[in-house]
C-alpha positions as CSV (number, residue, x, y, z in Angstrom):
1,X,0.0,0.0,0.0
2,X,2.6,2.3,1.1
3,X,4.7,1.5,-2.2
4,X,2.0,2.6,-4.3
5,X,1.1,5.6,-2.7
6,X,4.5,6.7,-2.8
7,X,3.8,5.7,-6.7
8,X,1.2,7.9,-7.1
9,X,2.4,10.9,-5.0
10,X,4.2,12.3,-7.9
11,X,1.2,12.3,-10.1
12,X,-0.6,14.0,-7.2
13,X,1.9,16.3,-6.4
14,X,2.1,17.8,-10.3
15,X,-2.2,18.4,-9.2
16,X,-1.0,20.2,-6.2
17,X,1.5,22.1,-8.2
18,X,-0.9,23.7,-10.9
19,X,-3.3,24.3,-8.2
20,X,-1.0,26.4,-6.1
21,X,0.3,28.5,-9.1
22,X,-3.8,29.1,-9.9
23,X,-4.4,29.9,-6.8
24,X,-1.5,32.7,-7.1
25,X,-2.2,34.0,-9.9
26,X,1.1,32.9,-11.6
27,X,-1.4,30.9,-13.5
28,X,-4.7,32.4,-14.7
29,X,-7.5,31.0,-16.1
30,X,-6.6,31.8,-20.1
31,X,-2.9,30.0,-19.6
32,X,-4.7,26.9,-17.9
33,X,-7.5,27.2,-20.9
34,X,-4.5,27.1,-23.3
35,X,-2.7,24.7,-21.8
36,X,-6.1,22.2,-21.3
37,X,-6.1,23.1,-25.7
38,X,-2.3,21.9,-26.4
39,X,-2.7,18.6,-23.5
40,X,-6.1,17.9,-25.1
41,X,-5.8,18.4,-28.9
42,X,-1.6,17.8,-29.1
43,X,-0.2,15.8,-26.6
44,X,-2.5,13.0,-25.1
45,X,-3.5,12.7,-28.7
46,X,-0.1,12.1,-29.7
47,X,0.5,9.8,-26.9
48,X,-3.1,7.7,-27.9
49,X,-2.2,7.9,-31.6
50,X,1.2,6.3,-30.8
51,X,0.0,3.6,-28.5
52,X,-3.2,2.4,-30.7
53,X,-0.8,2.4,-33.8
54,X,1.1,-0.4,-32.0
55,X,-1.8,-2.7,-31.1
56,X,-3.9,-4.2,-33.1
57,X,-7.8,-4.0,-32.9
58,X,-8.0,-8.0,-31.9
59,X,-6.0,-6.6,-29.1
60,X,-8.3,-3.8,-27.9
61,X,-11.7,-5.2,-28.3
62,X,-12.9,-7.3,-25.3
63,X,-16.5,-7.8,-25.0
64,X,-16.6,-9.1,-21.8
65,X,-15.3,-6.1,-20.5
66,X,-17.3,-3.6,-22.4
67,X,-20.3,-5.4,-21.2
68,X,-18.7,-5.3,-17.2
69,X,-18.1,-1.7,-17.1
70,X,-21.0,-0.6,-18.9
71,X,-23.5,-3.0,-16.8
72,X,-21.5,-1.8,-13.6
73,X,-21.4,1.9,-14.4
74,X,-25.8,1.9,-15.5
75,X,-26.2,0.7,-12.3
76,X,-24.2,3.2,-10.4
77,X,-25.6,5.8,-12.7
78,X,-29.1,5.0,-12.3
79,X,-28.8,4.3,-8.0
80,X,-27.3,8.8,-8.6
81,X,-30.6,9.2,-10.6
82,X,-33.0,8.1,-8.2
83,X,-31.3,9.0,-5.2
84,X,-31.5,12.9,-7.0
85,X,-35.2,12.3,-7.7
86,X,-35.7,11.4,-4.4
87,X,-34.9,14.2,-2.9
88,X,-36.9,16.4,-5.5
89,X,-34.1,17.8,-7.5
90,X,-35.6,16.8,-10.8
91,X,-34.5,14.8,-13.9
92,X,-31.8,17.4,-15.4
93,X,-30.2,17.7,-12.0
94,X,-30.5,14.1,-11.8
95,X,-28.8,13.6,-14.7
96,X,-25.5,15.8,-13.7
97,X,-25.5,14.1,-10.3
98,X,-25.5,10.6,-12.0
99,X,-22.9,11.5,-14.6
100,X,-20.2,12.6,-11.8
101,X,-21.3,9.1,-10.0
102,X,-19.7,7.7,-12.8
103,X,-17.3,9.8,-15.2
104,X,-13.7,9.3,-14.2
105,X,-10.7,11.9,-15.2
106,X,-9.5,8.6,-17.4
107,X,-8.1,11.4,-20.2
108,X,-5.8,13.4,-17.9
109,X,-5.7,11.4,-15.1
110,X,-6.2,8.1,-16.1
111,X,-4.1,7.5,-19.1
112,X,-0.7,8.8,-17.9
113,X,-0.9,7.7,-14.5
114,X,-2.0,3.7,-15.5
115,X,0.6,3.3,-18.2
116,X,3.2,4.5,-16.1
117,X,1.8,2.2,-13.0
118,X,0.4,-0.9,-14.6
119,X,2.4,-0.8,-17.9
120,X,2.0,-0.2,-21.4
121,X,-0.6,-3.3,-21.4
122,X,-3.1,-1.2,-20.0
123,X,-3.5,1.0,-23.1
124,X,-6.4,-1.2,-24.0
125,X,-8.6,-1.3,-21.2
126,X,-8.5,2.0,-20.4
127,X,-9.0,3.1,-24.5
128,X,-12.5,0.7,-24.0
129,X,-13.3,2.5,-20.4
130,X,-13.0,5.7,-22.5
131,X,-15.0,5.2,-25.5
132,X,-17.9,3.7,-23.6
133,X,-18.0,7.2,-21.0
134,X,-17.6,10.0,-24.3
135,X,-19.9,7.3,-26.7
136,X,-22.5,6.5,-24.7
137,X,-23.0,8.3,-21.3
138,X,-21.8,11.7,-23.0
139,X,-24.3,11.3,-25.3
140,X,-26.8,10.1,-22.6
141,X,-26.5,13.3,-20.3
142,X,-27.4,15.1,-23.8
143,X,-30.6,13.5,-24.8
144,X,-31.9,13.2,-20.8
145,X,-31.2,17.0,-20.8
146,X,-32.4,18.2,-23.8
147,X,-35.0,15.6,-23.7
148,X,-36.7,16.9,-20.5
149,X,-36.1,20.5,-21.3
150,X,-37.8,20.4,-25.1
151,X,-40.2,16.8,-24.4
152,X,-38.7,15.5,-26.9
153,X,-36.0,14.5,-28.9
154,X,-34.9,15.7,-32.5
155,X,-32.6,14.7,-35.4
156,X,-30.6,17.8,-34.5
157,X,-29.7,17.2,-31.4
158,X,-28.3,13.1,-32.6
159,X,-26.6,14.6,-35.4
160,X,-24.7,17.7,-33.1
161,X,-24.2,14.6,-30.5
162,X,-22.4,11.9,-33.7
163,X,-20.6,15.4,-34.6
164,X,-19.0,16.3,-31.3
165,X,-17.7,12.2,-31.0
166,X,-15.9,12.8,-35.0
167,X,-15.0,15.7,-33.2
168,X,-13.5,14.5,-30.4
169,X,-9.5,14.3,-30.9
170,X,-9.0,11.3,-28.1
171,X,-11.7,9.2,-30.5
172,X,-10.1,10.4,-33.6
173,X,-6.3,9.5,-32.6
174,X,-7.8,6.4,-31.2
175,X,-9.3,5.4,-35.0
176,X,-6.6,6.5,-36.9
177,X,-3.7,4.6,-34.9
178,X,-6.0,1.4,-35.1
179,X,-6.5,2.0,-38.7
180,X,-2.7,2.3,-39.0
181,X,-2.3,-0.4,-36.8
182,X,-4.2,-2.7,-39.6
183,X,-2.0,-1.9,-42.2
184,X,0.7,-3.9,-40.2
185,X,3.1,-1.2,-40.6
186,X,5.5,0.3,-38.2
187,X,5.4,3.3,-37.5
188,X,8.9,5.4,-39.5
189,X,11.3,6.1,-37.0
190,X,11.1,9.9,-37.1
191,X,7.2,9.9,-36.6
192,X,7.3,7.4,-33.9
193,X,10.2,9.5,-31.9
194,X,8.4,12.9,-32.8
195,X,4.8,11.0,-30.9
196,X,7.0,10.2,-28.3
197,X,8.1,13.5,-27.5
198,X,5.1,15.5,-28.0
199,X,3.5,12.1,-25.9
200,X,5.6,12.4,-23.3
201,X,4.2,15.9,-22.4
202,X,0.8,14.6,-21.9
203,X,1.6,13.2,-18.0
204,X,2.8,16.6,-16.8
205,X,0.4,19.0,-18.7
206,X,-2.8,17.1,-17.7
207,X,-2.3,16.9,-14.5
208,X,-0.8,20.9,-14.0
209,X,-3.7,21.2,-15.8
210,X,-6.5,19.5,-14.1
211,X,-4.7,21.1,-10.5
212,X,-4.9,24.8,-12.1
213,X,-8.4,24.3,-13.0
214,X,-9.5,23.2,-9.6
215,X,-8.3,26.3,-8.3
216,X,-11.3,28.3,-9.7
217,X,-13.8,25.0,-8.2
218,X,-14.9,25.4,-4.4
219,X,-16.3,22.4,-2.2
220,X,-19.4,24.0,-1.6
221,X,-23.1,21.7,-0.9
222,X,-20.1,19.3,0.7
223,X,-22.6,16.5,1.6
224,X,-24.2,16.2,-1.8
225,X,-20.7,16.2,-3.4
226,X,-19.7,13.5,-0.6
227,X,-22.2,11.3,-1.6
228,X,-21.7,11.8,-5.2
229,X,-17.6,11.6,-4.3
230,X,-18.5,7.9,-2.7
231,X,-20.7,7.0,-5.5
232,X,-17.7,7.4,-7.6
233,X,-14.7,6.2,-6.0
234,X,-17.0,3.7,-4.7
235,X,-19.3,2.1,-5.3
236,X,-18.4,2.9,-9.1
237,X,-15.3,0.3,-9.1
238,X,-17.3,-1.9,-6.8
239,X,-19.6,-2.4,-9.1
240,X,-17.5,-2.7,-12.4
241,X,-15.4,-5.2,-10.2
242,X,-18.1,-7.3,-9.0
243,X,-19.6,-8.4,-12.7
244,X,-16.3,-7.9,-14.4
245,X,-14.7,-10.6,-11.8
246,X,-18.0,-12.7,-11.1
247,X,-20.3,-12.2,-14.0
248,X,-18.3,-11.7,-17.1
249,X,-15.0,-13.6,-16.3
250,X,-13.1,-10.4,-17.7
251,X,-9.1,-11.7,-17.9
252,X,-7.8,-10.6,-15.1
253,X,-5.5,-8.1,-15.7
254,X,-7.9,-6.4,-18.0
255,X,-10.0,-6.7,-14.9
256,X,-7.3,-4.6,-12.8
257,X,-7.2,-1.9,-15.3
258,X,-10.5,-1.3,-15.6
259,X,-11.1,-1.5,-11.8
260,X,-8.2,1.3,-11.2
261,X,-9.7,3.1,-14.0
262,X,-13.3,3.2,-12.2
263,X,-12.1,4.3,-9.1
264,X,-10.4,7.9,-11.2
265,X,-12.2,11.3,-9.6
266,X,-15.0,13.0,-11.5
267,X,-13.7,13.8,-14.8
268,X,-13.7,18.0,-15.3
269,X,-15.7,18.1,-17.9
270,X,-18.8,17.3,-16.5
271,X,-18.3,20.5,-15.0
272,X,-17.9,22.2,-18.2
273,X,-21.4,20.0,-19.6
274,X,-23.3,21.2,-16.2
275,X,-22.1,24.9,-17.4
276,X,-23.2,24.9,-20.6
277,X,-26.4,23.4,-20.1
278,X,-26.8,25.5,-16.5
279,X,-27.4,22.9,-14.6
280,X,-26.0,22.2,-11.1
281,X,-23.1,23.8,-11.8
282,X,-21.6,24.2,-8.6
283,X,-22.4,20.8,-7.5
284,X,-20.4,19.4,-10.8
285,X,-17.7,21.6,-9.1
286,X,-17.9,20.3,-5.6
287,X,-17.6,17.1,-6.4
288,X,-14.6,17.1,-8.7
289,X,-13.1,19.1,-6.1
290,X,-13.8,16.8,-3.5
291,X,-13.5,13.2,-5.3
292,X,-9.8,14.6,-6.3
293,X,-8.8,15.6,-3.3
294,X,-10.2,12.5,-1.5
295,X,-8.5,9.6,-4.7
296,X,-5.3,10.8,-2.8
297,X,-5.6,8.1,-0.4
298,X,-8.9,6.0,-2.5
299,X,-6.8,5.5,-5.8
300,X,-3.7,4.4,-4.1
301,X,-5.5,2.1,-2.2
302,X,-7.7,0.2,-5.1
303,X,-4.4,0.0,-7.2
304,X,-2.3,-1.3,-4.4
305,X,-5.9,-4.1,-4.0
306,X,-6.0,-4.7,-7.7
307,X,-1.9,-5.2,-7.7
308,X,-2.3,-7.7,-5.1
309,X,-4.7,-9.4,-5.7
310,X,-4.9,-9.7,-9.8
311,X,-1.7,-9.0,-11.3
């Protein structure tokens, strides 16, 4: 346990680092803005271009696991729904609440941090855990909003929602390694060391990054973003785990990957989609605030578990 926390401290520390120069002012909001641009459009797609070259797609695809963590998150997703309908906040709230329940930072936080820890392996996995969150719950938290706000849905709103995933540059470098990858090519030498530069810049601009932008984020309604905080570093991987190690028989280092990746703190931009559509705003905020600060101690501990007891 210890071992791996000291693993992850680094990665932890870089958060701390951005946040503090925020918080300053040595770091204001258009630098992190432009530096979230060059991590998000350059770097980590450089780094997922490179790595999905390299594999091949008999490699990435595993059903079993798809099915696990999409199974595991619905569950997690809807338990946030009706808790938030419970207490009367309605279906759009509902569906921001239940989207922080179960979005992980597996862009900037993720993807660095579980190559570097579980190895190059983990590439896979965590490329599946991604597709399912932007395909099908980013799209989800667009119909159930737009849905409930217009009472009904419209070709427009399925065609904006297949543009923003073309648009997306993790989904595009993902595509366009794979397709590379099927030519059975190697990558020239030059490109393949250029990727690897630009790559390597990924790890420490997304997480400066994601610490600068939490600098602006406050922990404000703390017990809704506790609960929401525990739903996600939670009962999130507990539930992925559980059919993904019982249900689905998901290999078992595939299994550990995904588990890790499950128990990431609420991804940023559900913050951004809860601003845009004006809903719960600040509790999007609280609870990537909170969840972050908390996976200190919660993602060391489910990556020194998964360690153990699967790899």
């Amino acid at each position: 346990m210890v071992d791996i926390f000291l693993k992850t401290l680094p990665f932890f520390a870089l958060i701390a680092l951005g946040y503090g120069a925020a918080r300053r002012g040595f770091f204001p909001p258009e630098a992190t803005g432009y530096l979230t641009k060059f991590v998000f459009y350059f770097a980590l797609s450089a780094m997922l271009f490179r790595f999905s070259a390299n594999l091949s797609l008999a490699e990435v695809i595993d059903w079993p696991l798809v099915w696990a963590y999409l199974l595991g998150s619905l569950a997690v997703y809807l338990l946030a729904t009706v808790v938030a309908l419970v207490r009367k906040r309605g279906i759009l709230e509902g569906a921001v609440e239940a989207q922080c329940a179960v979005i992980g930072n597996v862009g900037f936080l993720g993807i660095p941090m579980l190559i570097l820890l579980l190895g190059e392996r983990s590439v896979g996995p965590v490329m599946l855990v991604l597709a399912v969150d932007l395909i099908v719950f980013g799209s989800l938290i667009v119909i159930l909003i737009t849905g409930a706000r217009d009472g009904r849905m419209s070709l427009g709103i399925l065609r904006s929602i297949a543009i923003g995933l073309v648009k997306n540059p993790m989904i595009v470098s993902i595509v366009l390694g794979l397709c590379w990858s099927a030519t059975d090519q190697p990558l020239p030498a030059p490109v393949n060391e250029f990727l690897g530069i630009l790559g390597a810049a990924a790890t420490p601009g997304a997480l400066f990054a994601i610490g600068a932008s939490l600098a602006d984020k406050s922990a404000e309604r703390i017990s809704v973003a506790g609960w929401l905080t525990f739903c996600k570093l939670v009962l999130h991987p507990v539930a992925v785990g559980a059919l993904a190690l019982f249900v689905f028989a998901v290999d078992p280092y595939s299994a550990a990957v995904m588990i890790a990746t499950a128990a990431l703190p609420v991804a940023g931009n559900v913050y951004i989609i809860a601003r845009h559509y004006d809903v719960a705003p600040s509790r999007a905020s609280a609870s990537i605030f909170v969840s972050t600060v908390v996976s200190v101690v919660s993602l060391s501990v489910v990556i020194a578990w998964v360690t153990k007891t699967l790899l």
